[in-house]
C-alpha positions in Angstrom: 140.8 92.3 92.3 137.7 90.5 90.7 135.5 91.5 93.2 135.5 95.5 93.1 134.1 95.7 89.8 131.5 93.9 91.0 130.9 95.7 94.2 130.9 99.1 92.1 128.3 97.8 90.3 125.8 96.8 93.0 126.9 99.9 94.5 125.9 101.8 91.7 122.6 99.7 91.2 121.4 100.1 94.8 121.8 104.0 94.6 119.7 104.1 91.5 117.2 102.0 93.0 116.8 104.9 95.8 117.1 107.7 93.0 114.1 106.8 91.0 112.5 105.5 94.4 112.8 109.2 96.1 112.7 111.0 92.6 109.8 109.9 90.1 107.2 110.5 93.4 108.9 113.7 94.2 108.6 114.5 90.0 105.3 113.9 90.0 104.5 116.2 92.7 106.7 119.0 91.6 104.9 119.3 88.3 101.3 118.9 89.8 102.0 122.6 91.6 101.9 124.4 89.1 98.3 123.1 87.9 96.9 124.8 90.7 97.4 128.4 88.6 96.9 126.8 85.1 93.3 125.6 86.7 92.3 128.4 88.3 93.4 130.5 85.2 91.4 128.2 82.7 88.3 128.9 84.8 88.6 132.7 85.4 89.2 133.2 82.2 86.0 132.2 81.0 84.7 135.4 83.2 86.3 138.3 81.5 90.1 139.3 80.2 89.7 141.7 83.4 89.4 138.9 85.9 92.0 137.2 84.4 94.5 139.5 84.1 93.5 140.3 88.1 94.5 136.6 88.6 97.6 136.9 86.7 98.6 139.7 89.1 97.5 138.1 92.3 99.2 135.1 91.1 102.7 136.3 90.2 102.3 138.0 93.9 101.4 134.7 95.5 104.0 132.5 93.7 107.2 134.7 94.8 106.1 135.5 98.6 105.6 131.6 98.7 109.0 131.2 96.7 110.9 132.9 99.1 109.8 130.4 102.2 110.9 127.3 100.2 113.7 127.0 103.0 110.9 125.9 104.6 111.1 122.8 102.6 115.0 122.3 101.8 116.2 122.8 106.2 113.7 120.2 107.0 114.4 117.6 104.4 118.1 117.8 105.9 117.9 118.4 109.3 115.2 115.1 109.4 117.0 113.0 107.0 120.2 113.3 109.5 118.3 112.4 112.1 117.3 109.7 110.4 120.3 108.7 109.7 121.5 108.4 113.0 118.8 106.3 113.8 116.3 108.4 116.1 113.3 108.6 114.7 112.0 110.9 117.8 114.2 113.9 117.5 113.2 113.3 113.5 109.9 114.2 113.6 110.9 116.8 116.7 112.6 118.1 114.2 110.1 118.3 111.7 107.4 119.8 113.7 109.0 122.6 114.5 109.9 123.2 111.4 106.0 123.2 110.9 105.6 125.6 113.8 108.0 127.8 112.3 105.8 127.6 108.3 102.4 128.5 110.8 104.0 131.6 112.3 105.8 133.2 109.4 102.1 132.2 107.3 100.4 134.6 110.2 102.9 137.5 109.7 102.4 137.2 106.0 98.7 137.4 106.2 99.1 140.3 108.6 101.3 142.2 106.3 99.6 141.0 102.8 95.7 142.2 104.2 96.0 145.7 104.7 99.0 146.3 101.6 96.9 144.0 99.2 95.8 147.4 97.2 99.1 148.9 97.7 101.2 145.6 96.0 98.7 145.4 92.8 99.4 149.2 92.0 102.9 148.0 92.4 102.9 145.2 89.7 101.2 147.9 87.3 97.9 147.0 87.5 95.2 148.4 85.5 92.3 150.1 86.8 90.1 147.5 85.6 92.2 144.5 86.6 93.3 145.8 90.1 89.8 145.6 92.0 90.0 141.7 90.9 93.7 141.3 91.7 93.1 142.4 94.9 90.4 140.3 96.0 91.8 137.7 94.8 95.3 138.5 96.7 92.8 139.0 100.2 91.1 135.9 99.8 94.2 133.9 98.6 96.7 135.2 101.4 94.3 133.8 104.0 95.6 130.2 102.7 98.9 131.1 103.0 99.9 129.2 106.5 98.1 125.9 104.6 100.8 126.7 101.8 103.8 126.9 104.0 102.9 124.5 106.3 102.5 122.0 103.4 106.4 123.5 102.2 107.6 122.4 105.6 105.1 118.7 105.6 107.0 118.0 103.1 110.3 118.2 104.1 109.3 116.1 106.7 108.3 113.5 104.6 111.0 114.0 102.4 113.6 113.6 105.5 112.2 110.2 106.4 112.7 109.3 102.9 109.0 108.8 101.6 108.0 111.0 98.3 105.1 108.8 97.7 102.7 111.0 100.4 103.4 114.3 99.0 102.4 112.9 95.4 99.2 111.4 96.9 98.5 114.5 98.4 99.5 117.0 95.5 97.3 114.9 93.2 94.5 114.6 95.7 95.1 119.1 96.4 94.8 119.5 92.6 91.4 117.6 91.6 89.7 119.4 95.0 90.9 122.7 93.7 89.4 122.2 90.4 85.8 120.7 91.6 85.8 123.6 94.2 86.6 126.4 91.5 84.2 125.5 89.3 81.4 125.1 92.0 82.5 128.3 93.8 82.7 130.6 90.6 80.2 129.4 88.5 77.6 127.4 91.2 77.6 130.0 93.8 78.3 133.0 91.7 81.3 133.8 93.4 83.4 134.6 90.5 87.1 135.6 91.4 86.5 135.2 95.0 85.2 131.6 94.1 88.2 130.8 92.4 90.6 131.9 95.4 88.4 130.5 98.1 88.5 127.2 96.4 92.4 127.2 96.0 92.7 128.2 99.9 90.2 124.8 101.0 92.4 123.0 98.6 95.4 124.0 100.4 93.6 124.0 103.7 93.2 120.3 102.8 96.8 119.2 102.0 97.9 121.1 104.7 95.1 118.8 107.5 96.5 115.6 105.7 99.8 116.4 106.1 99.2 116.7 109.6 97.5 113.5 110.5 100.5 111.8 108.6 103.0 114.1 110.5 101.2 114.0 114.0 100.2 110.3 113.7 104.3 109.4 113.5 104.8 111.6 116.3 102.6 109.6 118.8 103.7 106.2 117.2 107.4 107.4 118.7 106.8 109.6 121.3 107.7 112.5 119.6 106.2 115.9 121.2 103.8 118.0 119.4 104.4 121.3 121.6 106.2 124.4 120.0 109.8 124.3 121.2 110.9 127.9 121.2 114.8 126.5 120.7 113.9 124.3 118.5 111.9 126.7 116.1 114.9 129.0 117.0 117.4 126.3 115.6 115.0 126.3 112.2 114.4 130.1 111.3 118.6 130.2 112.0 119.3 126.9 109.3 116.4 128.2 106.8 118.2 132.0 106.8 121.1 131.0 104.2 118.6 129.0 102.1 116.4 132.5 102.2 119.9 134.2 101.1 120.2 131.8 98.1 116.4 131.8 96.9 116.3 135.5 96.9 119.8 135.5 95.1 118.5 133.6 92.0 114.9 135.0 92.5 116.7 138.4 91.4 118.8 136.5 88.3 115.3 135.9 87.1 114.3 139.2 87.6 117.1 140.9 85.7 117.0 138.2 82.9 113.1 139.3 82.6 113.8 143.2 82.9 116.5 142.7 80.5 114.5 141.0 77.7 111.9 143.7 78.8 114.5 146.4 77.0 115.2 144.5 74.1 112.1 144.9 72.4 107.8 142.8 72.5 109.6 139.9 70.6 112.7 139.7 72.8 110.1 139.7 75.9 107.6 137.2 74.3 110.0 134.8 73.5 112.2 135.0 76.6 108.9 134.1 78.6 108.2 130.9 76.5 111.6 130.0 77.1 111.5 130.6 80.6 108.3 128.6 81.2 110.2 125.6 79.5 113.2 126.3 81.5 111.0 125.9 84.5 109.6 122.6 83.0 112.7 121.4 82.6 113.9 122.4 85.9 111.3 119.8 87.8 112.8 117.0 86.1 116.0 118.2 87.5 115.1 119.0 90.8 113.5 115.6 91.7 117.0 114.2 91.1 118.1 117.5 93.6 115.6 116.3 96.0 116.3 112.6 96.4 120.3 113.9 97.0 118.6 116.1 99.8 117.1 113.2 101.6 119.9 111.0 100.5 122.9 112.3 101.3 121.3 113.7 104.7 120.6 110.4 105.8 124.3 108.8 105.1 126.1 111.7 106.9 123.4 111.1 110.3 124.6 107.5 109.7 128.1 108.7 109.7 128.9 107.8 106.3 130.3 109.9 104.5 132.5 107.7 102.2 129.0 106.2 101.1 127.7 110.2 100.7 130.4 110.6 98.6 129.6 107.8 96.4 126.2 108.4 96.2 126.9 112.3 95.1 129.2 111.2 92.4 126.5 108.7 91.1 123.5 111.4 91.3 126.1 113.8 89.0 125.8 111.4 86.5 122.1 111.2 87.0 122.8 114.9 86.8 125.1 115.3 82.9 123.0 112.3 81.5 119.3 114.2 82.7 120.9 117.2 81.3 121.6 115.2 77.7 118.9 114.2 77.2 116.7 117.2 78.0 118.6 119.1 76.0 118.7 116.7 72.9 114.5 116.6 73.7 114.6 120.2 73.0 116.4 120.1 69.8 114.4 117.7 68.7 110.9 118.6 69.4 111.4 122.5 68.6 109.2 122.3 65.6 106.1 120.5 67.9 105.9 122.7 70.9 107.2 126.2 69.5 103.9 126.6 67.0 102.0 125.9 70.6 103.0 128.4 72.0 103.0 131.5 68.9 102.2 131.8 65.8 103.9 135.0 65.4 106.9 134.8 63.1 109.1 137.2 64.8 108.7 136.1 67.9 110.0 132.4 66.4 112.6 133.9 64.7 114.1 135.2 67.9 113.0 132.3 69.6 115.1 129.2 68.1 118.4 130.5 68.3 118.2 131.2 72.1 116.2 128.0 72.5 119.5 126.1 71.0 121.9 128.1 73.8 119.5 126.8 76.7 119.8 123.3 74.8 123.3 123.3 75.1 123.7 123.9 78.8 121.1 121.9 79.9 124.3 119.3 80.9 125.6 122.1 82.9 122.2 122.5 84.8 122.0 119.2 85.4 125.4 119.4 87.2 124.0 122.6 89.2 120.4 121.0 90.5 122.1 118.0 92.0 125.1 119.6 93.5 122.8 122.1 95.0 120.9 119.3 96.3 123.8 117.7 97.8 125.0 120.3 99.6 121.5 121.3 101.0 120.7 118.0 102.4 124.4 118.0 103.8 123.4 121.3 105.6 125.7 123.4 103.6 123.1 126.3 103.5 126.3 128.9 104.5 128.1 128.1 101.4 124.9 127.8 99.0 124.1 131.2 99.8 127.5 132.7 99.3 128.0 130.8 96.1 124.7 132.0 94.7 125.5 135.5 95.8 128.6 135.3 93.9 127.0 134.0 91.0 124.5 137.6 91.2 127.4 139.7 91.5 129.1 137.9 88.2 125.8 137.4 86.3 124.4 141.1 86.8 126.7 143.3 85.3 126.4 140.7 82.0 123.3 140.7 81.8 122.9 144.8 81.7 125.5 145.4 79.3 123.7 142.8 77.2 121.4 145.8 75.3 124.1 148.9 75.5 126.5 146.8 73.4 123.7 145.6 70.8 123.1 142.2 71.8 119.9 140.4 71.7 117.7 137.7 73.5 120.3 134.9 72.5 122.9 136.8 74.1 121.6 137.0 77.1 120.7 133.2 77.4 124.5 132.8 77.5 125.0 135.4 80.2 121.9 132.9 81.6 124.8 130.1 80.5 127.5 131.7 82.3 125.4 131.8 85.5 124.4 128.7 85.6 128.6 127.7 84.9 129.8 129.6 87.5 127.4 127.8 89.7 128.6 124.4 88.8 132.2 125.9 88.9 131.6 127.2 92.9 129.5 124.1 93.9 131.9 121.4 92.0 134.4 123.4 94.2 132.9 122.3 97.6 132.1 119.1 96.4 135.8 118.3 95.7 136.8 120.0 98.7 134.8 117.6 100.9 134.0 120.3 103.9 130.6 119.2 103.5 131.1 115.8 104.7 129.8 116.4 108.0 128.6 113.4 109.7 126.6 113.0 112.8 123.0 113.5 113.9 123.4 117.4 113.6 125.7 119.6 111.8 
């Protein structure tokens, strides 16, 4: 009877230690992404409002054709991570290099499809006539480092999977200061301009992607691991990434309502729903390090066959999950009157601001709920599920959303139809979790 308390207690202490082990790394390259635009954006700005808002176009293009491959990512961390688990370190980074041949082949259909269109998708995102002759170089140049990109998305699942965050930091850090020495040496030290800026970002991906290689390729020789193409096994991949491709584009078109929705409501409704969507974002990354370590986590107890320990281990990263969510949310409350004047000075815009500010503050428990539980069930291999779940959530969450400007309602309101989305996500996923279908063991699901 004395001793269980104690055992719950290491328990609980050990699976922290490989939380913050997996997550802080895995943190710290999830927010240095995102640097890669804010650089290039600082620098082209300084050649004209023209150039920029080119880059602003080309950018929003590149950031949701890259969003929808994050599969790439998620099926690898669990597929390797099981392997893992099960103690065969071979069929682990098999595993992962098709996965990688999989990211090169969909990066040279996208480059085949984004060359000749490039004109054709700018005129599609409303570009002007001055800012679409940029946007589109830009888009050219920038598309041609598109395999590097998705090849790094699938790397780093296969780092993830053998439970090491620490590379893809190193390497997201290292991507980030080479993209900002090359930008300003290709715009302003070769005259490049725009072109400059893109060609720099593609030699800075071009870069992580050659690290993640040597790291990849160098494991494989160490155990015997082959480096051919596997037609199966690249097969097997493209099949386990297709759900995860049903959930992204499921939420990728939540966002998109939520945006074309605020859109109707008016300049301030718009200007203050993208502030608070950039924070959202922010405040997503802190979440979704927690979501990764559960991918890697809970992958490698179910290879090892334990799933009373994957169990554990899920209950203990939902309370990573509510207190994350807490505290995000209380950071947000509190700090309102340091980072809103940041981002406008514009009265009205603050006005409509705060109150909807508050609503995201208040389900920011719920969130954290959502991220880890997604993360759980993706490095389980639940893909089937996540992708119905997060259809259902569209199906609820639409209909909302658009009657949120016929019946008068206003940007607050519809960051509590965001709030009911992100409930009946927790509702579905708390579901499985309870239901314990996902407790799959063995080397593959």
């Amino acid at each position: 009877m004395t001793q269980a308390p104690a055992r719950s207690k290491s328990d609980r202490r050990r699976h922290d230690r490989e939380i913050l082990a997996l997550a802080v790394p895995a943190f710290g390259a999830l927010v240095a992404e995102p640097l890669f635009v804010m650089v290039d954006s600082a620098i082209v700005g300084h050649l004209g409002t023209p150039q920029l808002a080119g880059l602003g176009i080309a950018a929003a293009l590149l950031a949701t054709g890259v969003s929808v491959f994050v599969f790439l990512a998620y099926a690898t961390t669990a597929a390797v991570s099981r392997r893992v688990g099960a103690g065969d370190l071979p069929s682990a980074i098999r595993q992962g290099m098709d996965g990688i041949w999989l990211a090169l082949l969909l990066g040279l259909a996208v480059i085949a499809v984004t060359l000749p269109t490039a004109p054709w998708l700018v005129d599609l995102f409303g570009a002007s006539d001055t800012a679409a002759p940029y946007a589109t170089t830009y888009l050219r140049v920038s598309s041609l480092g598109i395999p590097a990109m998705l090849i790094v998305l699938a790397a780093t699942g296969v780092l993830r999977g053998l439970q090491d965050t620490r590379t893809p930091l190193y390497v997201a850090v290292a991507g980030f200061a080479a993209n900002a020495v090359l930008n300003v040496v290709l715009v302003y030290g070769a005259g490049l301009g725009i072109a400059g800026s893109a060609w720099g970002t593609v030699i800075a991906q071009a870069g992580m992607a050659a690290a993640y290689l040597v790291v990849v390729v160098r494991g494989a020789r160490r155990h015997g691991a082959s480096l051919r193409p596997d037609a199966a096994g690249i097969r097997a991949s493209a099949q386990a990434g297709v759900p995860l491709l049903v959930r992204t584009l499921s939420l990728r078109a939540v966002l998109m309502i939520a945006t074309g929705v605020a859109a109707r409501l008016g300049d301030a409704d718009v200007a203050a729903h993208q502030i608070i969507l950039s924070l959202w974002s922010l405040m997503a990354f802190a979440l979704d390090a927690i979501a990764i370590a559960g991918q890697a986590i809970i992958g490698r107890y179910l290879g090892a066959g334990d799933a009373e320990g994957a169990r554990r281990v899920c209950r203990r990263m939902v309370e990573w999950g509510i207190v994350s969510g807490l505290l995000l949310g209380a950071l947000i409350v509190l700090a309102r009157p340091l980072f809103v004047p940041l981002f406008t000075g514009d009265g009205t815009v603050q006005d409509t601001l705060l109150p909807a500010l508050l609503v995201v503050a208040l389900t920011q428990p719920i969130a954290g709920v959502v991220f880890v539980l997604d993360g759980v069930l993706m490095g389980a291999g639940d893909g089937p599920y996540l992708a119905g779940a997060m259809v259902v959530t569209l199906v609820v969450f639409a209909p909302v959303a658009l009657l949120v400007p016929v019946f008068g309602g206003g940007l607050t309101t519809l960051w509590w139809a965001m709030g009911l989305m992100m409930a009946v996500r927790m509702v579905t996923l708390w579901l499985r979790m309870r239901s314990g279908r996902w407790l799959v063991t063995g080397a593959t699901r």
